[in-house]
FIKE-198017 format. One line per field, with one value per residue (C-alpha): residue in three letters; x negated, y negated, z negated. Coordinates in steps of 0.5 Angstrom, whole numbers, padded with zeros to 4 digits, always signed. Example, Ala and Ser with C-alpha at 12.3 -4.5 7.8 and 13.67 -1.06 7.14 Angstrom:
res <- [ALA_SER];
xx <- [-0025_-0027];
yy <- [+0009_+0002];
zz <- [-0016_-0014];
END
This chain:
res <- [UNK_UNK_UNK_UNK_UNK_UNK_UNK_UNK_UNK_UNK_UNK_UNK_UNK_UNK_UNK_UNK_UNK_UNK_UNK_UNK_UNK_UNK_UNK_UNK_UNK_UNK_UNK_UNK_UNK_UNK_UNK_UNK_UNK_UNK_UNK_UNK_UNK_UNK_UNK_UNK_UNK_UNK_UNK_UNK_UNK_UNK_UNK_UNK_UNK_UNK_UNK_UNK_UNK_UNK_UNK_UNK_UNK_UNK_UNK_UNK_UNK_UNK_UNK_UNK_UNK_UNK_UNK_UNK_UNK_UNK_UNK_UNK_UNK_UNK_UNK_UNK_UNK_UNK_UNK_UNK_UNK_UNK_UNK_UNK_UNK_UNK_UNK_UNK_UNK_UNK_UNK_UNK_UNK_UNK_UNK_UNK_UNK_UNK_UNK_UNK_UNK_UNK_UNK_UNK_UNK_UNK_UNK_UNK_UNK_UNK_UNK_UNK_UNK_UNK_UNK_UNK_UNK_UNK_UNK_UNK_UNK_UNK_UNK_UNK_UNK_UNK_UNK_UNK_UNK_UNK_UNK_UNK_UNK_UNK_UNK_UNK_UNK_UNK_UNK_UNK_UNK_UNK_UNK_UNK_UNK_UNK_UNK_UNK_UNK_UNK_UNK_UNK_UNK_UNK_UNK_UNK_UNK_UNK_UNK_UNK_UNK_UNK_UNK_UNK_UNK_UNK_UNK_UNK_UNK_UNK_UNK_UNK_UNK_UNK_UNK_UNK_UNK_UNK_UNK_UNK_UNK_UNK_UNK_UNK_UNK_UNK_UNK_UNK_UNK_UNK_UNK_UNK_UNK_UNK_UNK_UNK_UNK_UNK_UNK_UNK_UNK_UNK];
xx <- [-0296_-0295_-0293_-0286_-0288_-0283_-0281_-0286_-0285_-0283_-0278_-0275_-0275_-0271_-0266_-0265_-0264_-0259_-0256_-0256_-0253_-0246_-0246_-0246_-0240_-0236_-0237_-0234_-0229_-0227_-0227_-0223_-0218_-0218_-0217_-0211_-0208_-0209_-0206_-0200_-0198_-0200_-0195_-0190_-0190_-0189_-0183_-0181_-0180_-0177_-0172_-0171_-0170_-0165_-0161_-0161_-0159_-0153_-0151_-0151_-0146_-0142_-0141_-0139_-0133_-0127_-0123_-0118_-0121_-0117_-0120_-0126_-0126_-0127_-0132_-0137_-0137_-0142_-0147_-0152_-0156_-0163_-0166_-0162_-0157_-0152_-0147_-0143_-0143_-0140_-0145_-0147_-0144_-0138_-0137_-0138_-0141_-0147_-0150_-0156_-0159_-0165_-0169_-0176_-0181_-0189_-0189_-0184_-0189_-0184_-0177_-0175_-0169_-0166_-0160_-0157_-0155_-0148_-0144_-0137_-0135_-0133_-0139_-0144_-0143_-0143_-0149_-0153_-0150_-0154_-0160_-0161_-0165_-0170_-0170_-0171_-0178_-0181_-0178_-0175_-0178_-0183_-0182_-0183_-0188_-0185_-0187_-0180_-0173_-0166_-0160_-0153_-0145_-0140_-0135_-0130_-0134_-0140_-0147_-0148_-0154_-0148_-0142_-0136_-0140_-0135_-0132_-0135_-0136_-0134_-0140_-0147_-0153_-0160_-0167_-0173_-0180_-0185_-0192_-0198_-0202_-0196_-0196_-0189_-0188_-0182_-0176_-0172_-0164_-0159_-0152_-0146_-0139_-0135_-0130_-0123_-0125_-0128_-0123_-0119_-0120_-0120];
yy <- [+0182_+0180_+0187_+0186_+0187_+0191_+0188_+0187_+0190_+0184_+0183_+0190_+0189_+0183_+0187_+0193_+0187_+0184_+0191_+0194_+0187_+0186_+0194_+0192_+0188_+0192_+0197_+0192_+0190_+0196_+0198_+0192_+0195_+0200_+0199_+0194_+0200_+0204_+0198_+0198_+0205_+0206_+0200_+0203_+0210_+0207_+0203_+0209_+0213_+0208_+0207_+0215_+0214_+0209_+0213_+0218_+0215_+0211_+0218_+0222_+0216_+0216_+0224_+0223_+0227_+0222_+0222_+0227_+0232_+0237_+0243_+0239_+0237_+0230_+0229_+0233_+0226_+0222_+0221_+0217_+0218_+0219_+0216_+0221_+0219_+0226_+0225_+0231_+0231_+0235_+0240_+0237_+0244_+0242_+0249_+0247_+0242_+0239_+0237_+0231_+0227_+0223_+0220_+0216_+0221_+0222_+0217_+0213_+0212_+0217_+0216_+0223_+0227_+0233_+0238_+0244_+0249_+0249_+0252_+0254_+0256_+0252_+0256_+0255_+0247_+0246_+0249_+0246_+0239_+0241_+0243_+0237_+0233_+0238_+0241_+0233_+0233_+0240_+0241_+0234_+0232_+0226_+0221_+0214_+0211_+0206_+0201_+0202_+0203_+0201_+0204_+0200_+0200_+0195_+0194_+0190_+0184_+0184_+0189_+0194_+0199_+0203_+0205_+0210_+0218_+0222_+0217_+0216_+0208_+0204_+0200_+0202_+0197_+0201_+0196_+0199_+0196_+0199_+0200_+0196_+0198_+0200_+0194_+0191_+0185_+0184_+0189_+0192_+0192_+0196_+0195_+0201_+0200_+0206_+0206_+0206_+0199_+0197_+0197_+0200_+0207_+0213];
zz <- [+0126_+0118_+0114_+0110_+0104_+0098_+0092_+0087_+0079_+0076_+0081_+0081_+0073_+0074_+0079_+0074_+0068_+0072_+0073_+0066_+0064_+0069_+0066_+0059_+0061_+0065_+0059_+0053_+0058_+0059_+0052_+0050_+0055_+0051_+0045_+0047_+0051_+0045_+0039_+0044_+0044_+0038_+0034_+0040_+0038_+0031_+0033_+0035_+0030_+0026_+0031_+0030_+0023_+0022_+0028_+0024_+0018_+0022_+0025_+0018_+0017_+0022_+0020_+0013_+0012_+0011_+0005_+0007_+0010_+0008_+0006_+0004_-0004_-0003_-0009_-0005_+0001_-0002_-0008_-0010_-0016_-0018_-0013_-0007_-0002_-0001_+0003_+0007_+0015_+0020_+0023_+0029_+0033_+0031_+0026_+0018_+0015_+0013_+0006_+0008_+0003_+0004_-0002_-0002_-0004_-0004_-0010_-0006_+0000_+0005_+0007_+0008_+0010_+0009_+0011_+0010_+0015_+0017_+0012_+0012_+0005_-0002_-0006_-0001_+0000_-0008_-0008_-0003_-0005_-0012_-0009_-0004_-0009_-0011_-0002_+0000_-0004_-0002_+0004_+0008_+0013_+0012_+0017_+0016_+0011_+0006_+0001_-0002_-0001_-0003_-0002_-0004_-0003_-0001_-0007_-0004_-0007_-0005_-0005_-0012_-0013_-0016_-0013_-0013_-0013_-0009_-0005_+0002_+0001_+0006_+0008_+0007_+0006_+0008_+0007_+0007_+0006_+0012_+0008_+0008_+0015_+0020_+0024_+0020_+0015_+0011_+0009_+0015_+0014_+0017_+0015_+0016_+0016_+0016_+0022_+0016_+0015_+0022_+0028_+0023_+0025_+0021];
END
């Protein structure tokens, strides 16, 4: 009886050839998986935050004291001026007011955000609403990076980059042009309306 042979060299080279090549190509499979998952969690963690930002923005509005809002000097509502946004908000428990502003800050590269803790007297909210633009650039919170940012008012006509300080307008256009690198192209716009002018609400 023939002895069975084993593998020769050149066939156990052939067999570990053939091994490391199906390995290398699992590997940049996978790899390539991973890069995919990392890219897609990465554009939906920014879609996120820019979602965060713009709810945020349209909540500030929505809690913009209105004209009368009796105790409240009306001309504390809502400026813009300098490159801030202030307006005045109920606090979020429901005991005083806020002063938020919100401006382009880092050399217009941040769209920031600032508030003030709830206040309850005249003095306090003056002074937090002459603060608010110098606190918005030492000490908001950086959120979204941006190329520019433009905020304007309806005028009862149409779209103005000025518009009445003191006043709470009655609709608010915030555009923002994400920066070069964030995954977006083009300018995002969000339209606001003030409740007195949509559905006829105070």
């Amino acid at each position: 009886m023939r002895r069975a042979r084993g593998l020769t060299l050149i066939e156990l080279l052939t067999a570990l050839a053939v091994l490391a090549l199906l390995a290398t190509l699992g590997w940049r499979a996978l790899d390539g998986l991973l890069r995919v998952r990392e890219a897609t969690e990465a554009r939906s963690a920014a879609q996120l935050g820019w979602a965060d930002v713009l709810a945020q923005w349209q909540l500030d509005l929505d809690q913009m004291v209105a004209p009368a809002a009796g105790a409240i000097d009306p001309l504390l509502a809502w400026s813009r001026q300098g490159g801030t946004v202030r307006l005045l908000r109920h606090a979020t428990d429901g005991a005083g007011w806020q002063v938020v502003a919100w401006a382009a800050v880092d050399d217009g590269r941040r769209w920031a955000r600032w508030a003030s803790a709830p206040l309850t007297t005249r003095d306090a909210l003056a002074q937090a609403w002459a603060q608010a633009p110098q606190r918005v650039r030492a000490q908001g919170v950086r959120t979204v990076a941006i190329a520019a940012a433009d905020v304007q008012v309806w005028d009862g006509a149409q779209w103005s980059p000025t518009g009445a300080e003191g006043t709470p307008p009655a609709a608010v256009r915030l555009v923002l042009v994400p920066a070069a690198g964030t995954g977006f192209e083009g300018a995002l716009t969000l339209d606001w309306a003030s409740a007195r002018v949509a559905g006829g609400k105070s």
